[in-house]
C-alpha positions in Angstrom: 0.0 0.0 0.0 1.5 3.2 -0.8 2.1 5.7 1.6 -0.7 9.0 0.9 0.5 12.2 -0.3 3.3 13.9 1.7 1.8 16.7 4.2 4.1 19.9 4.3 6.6 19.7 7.2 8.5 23.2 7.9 12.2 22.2 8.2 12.5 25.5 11.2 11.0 21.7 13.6 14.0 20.2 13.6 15.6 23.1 15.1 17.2 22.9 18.8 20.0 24.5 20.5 22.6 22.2 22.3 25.3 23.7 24.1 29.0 23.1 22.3 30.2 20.9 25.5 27.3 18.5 25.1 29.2 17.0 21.8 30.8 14.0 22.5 34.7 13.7 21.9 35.2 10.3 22.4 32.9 7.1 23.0 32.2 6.1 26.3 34.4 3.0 27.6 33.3 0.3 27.4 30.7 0.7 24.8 27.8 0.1 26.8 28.9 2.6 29.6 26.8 5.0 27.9 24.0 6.3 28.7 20.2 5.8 27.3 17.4 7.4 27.6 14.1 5.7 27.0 10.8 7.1 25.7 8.0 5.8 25.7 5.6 6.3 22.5 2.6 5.6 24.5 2.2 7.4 27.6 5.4 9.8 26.8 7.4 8.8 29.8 11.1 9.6 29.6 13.3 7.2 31.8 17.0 7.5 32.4 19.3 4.4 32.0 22.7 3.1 31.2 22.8 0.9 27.8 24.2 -1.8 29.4 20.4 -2.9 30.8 18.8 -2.2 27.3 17.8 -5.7 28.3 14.9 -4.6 30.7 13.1 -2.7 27.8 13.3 -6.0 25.4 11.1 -8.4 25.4 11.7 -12.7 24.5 10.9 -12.6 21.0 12.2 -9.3 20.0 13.8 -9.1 17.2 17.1 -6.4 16.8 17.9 -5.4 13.1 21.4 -4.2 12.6 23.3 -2.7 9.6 26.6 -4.9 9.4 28.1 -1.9 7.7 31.8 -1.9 8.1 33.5 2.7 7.3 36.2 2.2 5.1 39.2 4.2 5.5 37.9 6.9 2.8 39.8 10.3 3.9 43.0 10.5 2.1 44.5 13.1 1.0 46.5 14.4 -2.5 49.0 17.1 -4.1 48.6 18.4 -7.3 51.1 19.2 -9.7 51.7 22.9 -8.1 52.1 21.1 -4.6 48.8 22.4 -3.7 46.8 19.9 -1.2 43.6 18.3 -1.8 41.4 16.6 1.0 39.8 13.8 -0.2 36.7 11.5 0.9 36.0 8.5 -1.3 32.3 7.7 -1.7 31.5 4.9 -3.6 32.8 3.4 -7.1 30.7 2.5 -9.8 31.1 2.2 -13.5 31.9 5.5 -14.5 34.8 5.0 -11.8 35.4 6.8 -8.6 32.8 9.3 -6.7 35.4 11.4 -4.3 34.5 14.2 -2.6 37.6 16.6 -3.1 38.2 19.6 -1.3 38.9 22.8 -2.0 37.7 22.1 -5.1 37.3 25.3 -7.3 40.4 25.4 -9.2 40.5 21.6 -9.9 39.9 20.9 -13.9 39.4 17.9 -15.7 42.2 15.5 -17.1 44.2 16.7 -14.0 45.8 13.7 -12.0 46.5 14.5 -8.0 49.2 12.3 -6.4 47.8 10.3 -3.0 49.9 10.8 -0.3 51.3 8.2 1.3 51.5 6.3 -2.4 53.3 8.6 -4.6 53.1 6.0 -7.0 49.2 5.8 -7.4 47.4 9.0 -8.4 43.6 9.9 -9.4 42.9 11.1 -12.8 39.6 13.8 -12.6 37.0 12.8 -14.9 34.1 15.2 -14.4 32.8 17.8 -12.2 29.6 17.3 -10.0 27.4 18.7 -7.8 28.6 19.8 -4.3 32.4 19.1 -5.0 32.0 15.4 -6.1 34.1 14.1 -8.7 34.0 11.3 -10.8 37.8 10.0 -11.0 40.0 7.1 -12.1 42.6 5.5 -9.9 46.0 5.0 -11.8 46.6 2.5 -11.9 43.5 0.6 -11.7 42.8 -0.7 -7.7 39.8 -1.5 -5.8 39.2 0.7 -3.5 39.9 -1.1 -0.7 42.9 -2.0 -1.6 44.1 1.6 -1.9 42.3 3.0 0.7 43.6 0.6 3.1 47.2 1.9 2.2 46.2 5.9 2.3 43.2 6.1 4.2 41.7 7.5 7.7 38.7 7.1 9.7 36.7 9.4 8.1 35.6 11.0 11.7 32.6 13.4 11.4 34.1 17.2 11.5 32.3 18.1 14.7 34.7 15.4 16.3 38.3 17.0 16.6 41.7 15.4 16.4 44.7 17.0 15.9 46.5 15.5 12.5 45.1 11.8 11.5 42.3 10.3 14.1 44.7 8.2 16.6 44.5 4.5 16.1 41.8 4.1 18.7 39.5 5.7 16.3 39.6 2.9 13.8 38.5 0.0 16.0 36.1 2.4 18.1 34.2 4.0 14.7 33.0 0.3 13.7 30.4 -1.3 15.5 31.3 -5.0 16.7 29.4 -6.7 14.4 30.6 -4.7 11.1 31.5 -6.8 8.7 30.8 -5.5 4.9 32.8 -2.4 3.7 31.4 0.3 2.6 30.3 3.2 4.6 31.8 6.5 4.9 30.3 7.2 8.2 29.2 4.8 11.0 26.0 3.6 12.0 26.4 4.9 15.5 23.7 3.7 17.5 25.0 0.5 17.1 28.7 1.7 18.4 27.0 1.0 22.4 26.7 -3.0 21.5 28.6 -5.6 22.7 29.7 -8.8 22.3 28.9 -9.9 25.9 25.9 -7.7 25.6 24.6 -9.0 22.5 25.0 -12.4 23.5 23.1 -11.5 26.8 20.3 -10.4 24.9 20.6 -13.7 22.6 20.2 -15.6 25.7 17.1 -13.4 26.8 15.9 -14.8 23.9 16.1 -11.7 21.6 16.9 -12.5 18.0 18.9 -10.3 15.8 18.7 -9.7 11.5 22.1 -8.2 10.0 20.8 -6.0 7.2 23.5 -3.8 5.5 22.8 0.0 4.2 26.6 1.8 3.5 26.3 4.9 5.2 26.8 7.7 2.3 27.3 11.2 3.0 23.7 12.1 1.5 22.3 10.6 4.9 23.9 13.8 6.7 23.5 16.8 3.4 22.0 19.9 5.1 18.5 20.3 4.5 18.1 23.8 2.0 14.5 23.9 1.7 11.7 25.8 3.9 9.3 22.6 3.5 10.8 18.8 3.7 8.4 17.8 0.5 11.1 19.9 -1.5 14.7 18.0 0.1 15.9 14.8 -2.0 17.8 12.0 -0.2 20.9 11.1 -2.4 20.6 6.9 -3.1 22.8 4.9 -0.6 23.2 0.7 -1.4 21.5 -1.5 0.8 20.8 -5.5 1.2 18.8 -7.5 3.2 20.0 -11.3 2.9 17.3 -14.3 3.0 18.7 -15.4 6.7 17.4 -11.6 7.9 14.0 -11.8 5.8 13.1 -14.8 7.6 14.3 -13.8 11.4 12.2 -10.4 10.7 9.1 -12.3 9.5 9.5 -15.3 12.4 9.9 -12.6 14.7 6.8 -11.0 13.5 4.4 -13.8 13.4 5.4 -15.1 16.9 4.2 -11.0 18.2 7.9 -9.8 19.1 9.0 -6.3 17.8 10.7 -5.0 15.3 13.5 -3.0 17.1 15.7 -1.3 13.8 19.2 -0.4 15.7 19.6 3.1 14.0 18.0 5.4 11.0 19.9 3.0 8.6 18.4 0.1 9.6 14.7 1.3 10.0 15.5 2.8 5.9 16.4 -0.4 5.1 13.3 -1.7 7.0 10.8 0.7 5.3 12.3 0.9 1.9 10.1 -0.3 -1.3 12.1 -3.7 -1.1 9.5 -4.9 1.5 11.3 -6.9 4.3 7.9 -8.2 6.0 6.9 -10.0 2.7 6.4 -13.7 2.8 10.0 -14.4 2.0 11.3 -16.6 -0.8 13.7 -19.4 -0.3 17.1 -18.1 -0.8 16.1 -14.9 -2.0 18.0 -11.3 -1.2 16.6 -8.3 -1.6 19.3 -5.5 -2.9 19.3 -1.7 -4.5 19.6 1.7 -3.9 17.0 3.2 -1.5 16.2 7.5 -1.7 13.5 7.2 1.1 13.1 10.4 2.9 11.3 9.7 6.3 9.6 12.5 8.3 5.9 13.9 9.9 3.7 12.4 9.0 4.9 8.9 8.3 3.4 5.6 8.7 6.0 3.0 9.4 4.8 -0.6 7.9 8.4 -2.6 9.3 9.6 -1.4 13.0 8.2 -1.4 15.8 11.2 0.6 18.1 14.0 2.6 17.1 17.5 2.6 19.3 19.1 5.7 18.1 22.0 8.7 19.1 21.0 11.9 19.5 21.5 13.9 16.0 21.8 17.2 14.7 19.6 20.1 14.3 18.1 20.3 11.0 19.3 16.6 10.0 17.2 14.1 8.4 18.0 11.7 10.7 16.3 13.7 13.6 13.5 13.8 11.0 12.9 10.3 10.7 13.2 10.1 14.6 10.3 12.8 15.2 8.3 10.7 12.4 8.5 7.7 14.7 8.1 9.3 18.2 6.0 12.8 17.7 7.5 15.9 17.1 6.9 17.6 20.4 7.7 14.4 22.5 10.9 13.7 20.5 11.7 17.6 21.1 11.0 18.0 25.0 13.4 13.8 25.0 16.1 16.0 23.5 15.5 19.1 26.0 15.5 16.5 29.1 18.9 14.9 27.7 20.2 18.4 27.1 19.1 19.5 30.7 20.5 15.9 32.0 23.9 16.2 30.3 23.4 13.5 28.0 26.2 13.0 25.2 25.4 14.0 21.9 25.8 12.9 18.2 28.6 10.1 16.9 30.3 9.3 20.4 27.6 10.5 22.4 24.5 8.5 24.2 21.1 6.9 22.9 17.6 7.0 22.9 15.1 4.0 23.2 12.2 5.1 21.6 9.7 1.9 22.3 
């Protein structure tokens, strides 16, 4: 059934103002040291936890749906011929070859090659000129990205997140969750950064299940929204699969009555994308592609059933898609309670249950 026709939804909602200090610097240790606060979609409650008993809020039968995402190294950086440095974020590969995000990028031309350093014998030839400073390029030689990346590349950390120089090492093990496993995302699917092992397999033994979805994180999940009214904002594509095994959890998990808990705004866009994941699966069958869904007031959601998520930006879609799911105003005075409660914000910071 198709969703109706999308009400207008003035972009000045997602709007809040969080005090510079509140942004987290580094993750809490261990992972599920952090802190979670819990709403309630029914009566509105807000209750204050630590993420480590996420357990008392699950129930036998739940069902936990996690992107397996793995954030390549993809911030490198180049020289051109004039000695001039270029910042560089790789994005995805396709066809037409390399999309990189380069930066600055005024004065780059096409048919110019820029030297990686780090490999001064592999460079990137530009191609063509996109939107927003995206290029379309060619490695010389001709390497998979991973492969290259892994020689040249950083964690790309979000900007808000400082480090002087390349992110120390602990950044590259503590940007992926525990369970990533397929690369390529340029950005982390955070709310899944609080999990771990020990945790998860508490909650196995509690007898929640879990689906591994993947959605690589792209950095049209976090553009700045431009318009007055969110009809008028486009989501840029990002790739996303949901394997057979995870069809069939979700769907057992459904018809037994647990809940659909999607572990981050990737995994409930992989849940409510056109590729229906609560269809009667078939045997062996995968469901792939590239997913543009835009989620905000008013929304229906068809797949989940909870949403564990961080605390994001004003004026993101990702706080969109969380005031879609939980109510505008009761999503708005959560985030004034954590603010007031000195809760952690954004990549590193704390979660929200909203069940």
């Amino acid at each position: 059934m198709p969703q109706p026709e999308r009400q207008s939804f003035p972009a000045a909602q997602l709007a809040y103002e969080l005090p510079a200090e509140r942004i987290a610097q580094h993750p809490a240790e261990p992972r599920d040291a952090s802190r979670l606060l819990v709403l309630d979609r029914a009566t509105g409650d807000i209750t204050h936890t630590v993420f480590g008993r996420i357990g008392d809020w699950l129930r036998p039968g739940d069902c936990l749906v996690l992107n397996n995402t793995r954030v390549l190294p993809a911030r490198f950086f180049c020289r051109r011929s004039t000695g001039g440095r270029v910042e560089a974020l790789f994005l995805h590969a396709d066809d037409a070859g390399w999309r990189v995000l380069l930066r600055p990028a005024a004065r780059l031309r096409a048919d110019e090659r820029l030297a990686c350093e780090g490999a001064p014998d592999r460079g990137l030839l530009l191609r063509e000129r996109g939107e927003r400073g995206v290029w379309t390029v060619a490695p010389e030689p001709p390497e998979p990205p991973e492969t290259l990346l892994a020689r040249i590349g950083q964690t790309p950390l979000p900007p808000y997140i400082r480090r002087e120089g390349a992110p120390p090492a602990p950044d590259a093990a503590r940007y992926q969750t525990v369970y990533a496993r397929h690369a390529g995302a340029v950005a982390a699917p955070t709310a899944g950064l609080h999990f771990t092992p020990e945790l998860l397999a508490r909650l196995r033994a509690q007898g929640v299940a879990t689906a591994e979805v993947t959605l690589h994180v792209g950095m049209g999940t976090f553009a700045p929204i431009e318009v007055a009214d969110l009809r008028d904002h486009r989501m840029h594509a990002e790739w996303f699969e949901c394997p057979a095994a995870a069809l069939e959890r979700i769907a057992a998990a459904r018809a037994a009555g647990g809940r659909i808990v999607a572990v981050g705004t990737t995994s409930a866009r992989v849940l409510e994308s056109p590729a229906d994941p609560g269809a009667a699966p078939v045997a062996g069958e995968t469901r792939r592609g590239w997913t543009d869904i835009f989620i905000y007031p008013p929304y229906e959601f068809r797949q989940l059933d909870a949403l564990l998520t961080n605390f994001h930006l004003p004026g993101s879609t990702l706080l969109a898609l969380v005031m879609a799911l939980g109510g505008v105003e009761p999503v708005r005075r959560a985030y004034a309670e954590a603010i007031a409660h000195e809760y952690r914000f954004y990549s590193y910071g704390d979660a929200m249950l909203l069940i």
